[in-house]
Structures are given as structure tokens and as C-alpha cells.
C-alpha positions in Angstrom: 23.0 16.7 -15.1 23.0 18.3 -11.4 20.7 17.7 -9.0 20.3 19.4 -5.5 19.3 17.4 -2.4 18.6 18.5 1.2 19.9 16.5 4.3 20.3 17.3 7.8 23.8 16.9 9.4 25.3 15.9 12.5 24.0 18.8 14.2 20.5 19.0 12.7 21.9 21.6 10.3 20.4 21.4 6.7 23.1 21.0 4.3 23.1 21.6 0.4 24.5 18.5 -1.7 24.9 18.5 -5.0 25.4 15.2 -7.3 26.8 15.9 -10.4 27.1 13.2 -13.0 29.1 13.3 -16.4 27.4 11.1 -19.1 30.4 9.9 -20.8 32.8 8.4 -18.2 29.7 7.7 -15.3 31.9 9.8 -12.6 29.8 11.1 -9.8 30.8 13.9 -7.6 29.2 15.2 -4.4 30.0 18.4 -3.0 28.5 19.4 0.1 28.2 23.0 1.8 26.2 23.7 4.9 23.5 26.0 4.6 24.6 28.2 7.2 28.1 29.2 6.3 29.3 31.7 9.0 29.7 30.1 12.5 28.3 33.2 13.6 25.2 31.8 13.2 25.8 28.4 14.9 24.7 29.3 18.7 24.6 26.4 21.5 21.0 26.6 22.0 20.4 25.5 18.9 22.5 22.5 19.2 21.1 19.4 20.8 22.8 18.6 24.0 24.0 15.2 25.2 23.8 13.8 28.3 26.5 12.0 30.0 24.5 10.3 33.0 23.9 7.0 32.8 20.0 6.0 32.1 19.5 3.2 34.2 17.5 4.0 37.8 17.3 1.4 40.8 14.3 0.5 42.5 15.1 3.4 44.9 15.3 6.2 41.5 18.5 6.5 42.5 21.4 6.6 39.7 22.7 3.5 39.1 26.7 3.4 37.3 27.4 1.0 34.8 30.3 -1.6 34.8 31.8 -2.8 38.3 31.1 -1.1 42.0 33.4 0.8 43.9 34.2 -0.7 47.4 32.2 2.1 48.9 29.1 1.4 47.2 29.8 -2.1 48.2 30.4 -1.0 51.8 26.8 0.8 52.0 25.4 -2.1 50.5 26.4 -4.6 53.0 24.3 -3.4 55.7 21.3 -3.7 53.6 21.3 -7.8 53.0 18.1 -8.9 53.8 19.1 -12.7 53.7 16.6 -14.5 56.7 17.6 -16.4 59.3 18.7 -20.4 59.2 15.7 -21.0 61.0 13.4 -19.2 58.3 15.6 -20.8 55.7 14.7 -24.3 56.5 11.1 -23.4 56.8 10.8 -23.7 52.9 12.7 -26.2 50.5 13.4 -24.5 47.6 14.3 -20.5 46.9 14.5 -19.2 43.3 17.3 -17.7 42.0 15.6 -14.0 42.0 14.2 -14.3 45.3 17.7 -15.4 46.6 19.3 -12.1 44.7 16.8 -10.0 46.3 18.4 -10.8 49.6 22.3 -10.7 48.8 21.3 -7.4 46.9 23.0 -8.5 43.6 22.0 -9.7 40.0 20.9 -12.8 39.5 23.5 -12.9 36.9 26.3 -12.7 39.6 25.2 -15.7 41.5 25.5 -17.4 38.3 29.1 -16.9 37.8 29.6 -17.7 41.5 27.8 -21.2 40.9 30.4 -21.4 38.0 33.6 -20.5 39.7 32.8 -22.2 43.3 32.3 -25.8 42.7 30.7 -26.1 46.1 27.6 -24.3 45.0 25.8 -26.5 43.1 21.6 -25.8 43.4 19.4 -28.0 41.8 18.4 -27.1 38.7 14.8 -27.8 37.0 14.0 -29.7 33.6 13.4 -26.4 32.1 17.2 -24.8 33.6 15.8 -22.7 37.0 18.0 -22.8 39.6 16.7 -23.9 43.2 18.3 -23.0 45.9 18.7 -25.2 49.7 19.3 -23.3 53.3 22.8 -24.7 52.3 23.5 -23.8 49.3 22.3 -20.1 51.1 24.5 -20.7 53.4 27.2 -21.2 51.4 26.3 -18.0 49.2 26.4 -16.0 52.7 30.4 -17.5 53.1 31.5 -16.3 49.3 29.2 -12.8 50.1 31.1 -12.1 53.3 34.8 -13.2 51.9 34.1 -11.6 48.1 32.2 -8.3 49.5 33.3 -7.6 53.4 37.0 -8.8 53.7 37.4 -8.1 50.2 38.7 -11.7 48.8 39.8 -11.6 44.9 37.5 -14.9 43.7 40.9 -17.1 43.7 41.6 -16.0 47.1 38.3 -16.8 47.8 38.5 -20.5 46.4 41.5 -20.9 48.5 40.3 -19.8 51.7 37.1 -22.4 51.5 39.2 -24.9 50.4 42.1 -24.6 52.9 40.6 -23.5 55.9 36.9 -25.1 55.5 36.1 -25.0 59.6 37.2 -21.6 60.4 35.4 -20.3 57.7 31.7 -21.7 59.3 33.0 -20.8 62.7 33.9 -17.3 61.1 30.3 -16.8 59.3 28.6 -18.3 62.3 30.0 -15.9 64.4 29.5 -13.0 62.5 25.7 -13.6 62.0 25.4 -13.5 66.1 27.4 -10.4 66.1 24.6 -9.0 63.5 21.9 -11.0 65.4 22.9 -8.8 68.6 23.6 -5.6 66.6 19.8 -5.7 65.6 18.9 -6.5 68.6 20.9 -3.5 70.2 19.4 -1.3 67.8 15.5 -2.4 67.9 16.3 -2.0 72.3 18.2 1.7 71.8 14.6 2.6 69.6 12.6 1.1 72.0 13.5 3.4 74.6 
């Protein structure tokens, strides 16, 4: 008994297979030949074509890569942190996690595993498992941002920084926000004029 069936292959070719089975010893062969046999008539347009891009957009449209950043895309990123002032901070008790990764420009995801490998960071956390965030515990993700993503800390040397030199860490991030304080002030005075 033969029968002929029709599928399409890998390349939306339609291939012939036939099933022949032998009554007496229940063996089943398939044998299967591609309709069109010379390669002649294969031709690329016919063939669908794959795209290697990767399909995920940002909120700009822009491409965004899969997997972990290069150190210039972190560079170009720094200057965008939107993180408010200490005096705006305190103006409010509680920030939610997404707001919070909004500012530092980073998945919310990523300020989770910062909560898990910096014991300092601990926000409070609601019956239902939200994070909450303080101006401090801000505060303290603005010290791991600018060790991790400006001087380019591995999370261990990171760790040992806070830990060993507590004191010149604040007086580091404390001065670097008046630097940026005066930058924008520079800049919004150079645009004025």
C-alpha cells in the first residue's frame, strides 16, 4: 500500500513523500524528493529572508541590543539621569520601584539585583512585595550608579569601596552632584544669552 502526501519544507518548498507500508513485517518507509529537483529553479526571491536585527525598540524607536551594554552606550546614557534633587526627594516619602528606574535609566530588574548584592539598600517593601523607595535609599542608588556606571567599579569592587572608604564616598557623590548642579547651570546661562 503507497500513499502520496504533500508538505512544505524548510524553505516553503512543496515536497513529495511517499509512505510505503509492507503488510507482513509492518515496516514503514518514507522517501522524500522535493518537487522542484534542479536548483536551477530555486532563486532567492523566492526564499523567505531572515532578519538579524533585534526586535525590541526603546521608547525613543531606537534599536535596542539584547544582552549587556557596551561602555559607550553606558557613557551616552549617563548624561541623561533624570534622578531630582535631595530637596525634591524629601518632598515625598515613598518612590516606586519603576518611577525610581525611570530616573537612573535602567530596568527595574537591575535595581533588584543591586538590592540583592548591596546589603545597604534595603527599601521597604509592601504586604503585597512592592518595593518603596526613601531619599536615602536614592541616595544610596546614586553612590552604586556613579561607582558601577561612571568609574566603572566591577559589583565586588564596588562592595569594597562602600565598605572601606564609607566618608569619601558621600564627600565624592556630594561633590559630583554640585559639579552637575553648576554644569546645568552653565549651560541653561550659555542658552540664555
Amino acid at each position: 500500500m503507497a500513499k502520496h502526501l504533500h508538505q512544505l519544507d524548510l524553505f516553503g518548498l512543496e515536497t513529495a513523500t511517499t509512505v510505503t507500508i509492507k503488510a507482513p513485517k509492518e515496516k514503514l518507509t518514507v522517501y522524500k524528493a522535493p518537487v522542484a529537483s534542479s536548483p536551477s529553479m530555486l532563486n532567492e526571491d523566492s526564499l523567505p529572508t531572515v532578519s538579524r536585527a533585534p526586535m525590541s525598540f526603546s521608547k525613543n524607536n531606537q534599536l535596542q541590543k539584547r544582552g549587556r551594554k557596551s561602555f559607550a552606550s553606558m557613557d551616552a546614557e549617563i548624561n541623561s539621569l533624570q534622578v531630582p534633587a535631595a530637596e525634591e526627594l524629601i518632598k515625598k516619602l515613598y518612590y516606586p520601584i519603576g518611577e525610581v528606574a525611570v530616573w537612573f535609566n535602567v530596568n527595574t530588574s537591575l535595581i533588584r539585583y543591586w538590592e540583592k548584592e548591596f546589603k545597604q539598600l534595603q527599601p521597604r517593601k509592601t504586604r503585597k512585595g512592592d518595593r518603596l523607595f526613601r531619599a536615602q535609599d536614592i541616595e544610596f542608588l546614586k553612590q552604586i550608579y556613579y561607582l558601577l556606571r561612571e568609574k566603572k567599579y566591577s559589583i565586588e569592587g564596588a562592595k569594597n569601596y562602600l565598605k572601606n572608604n564609607k566618608e569619601k564616598a558621600d564627600k565624592d557623590l556630594s561633590l559630583l552632584n554640585s559639579l552637575k548642579d553648576i554644569k546645568t547651570f552653565l549651560v541653561s546661562l550659555k542658552a540664555s544669552l
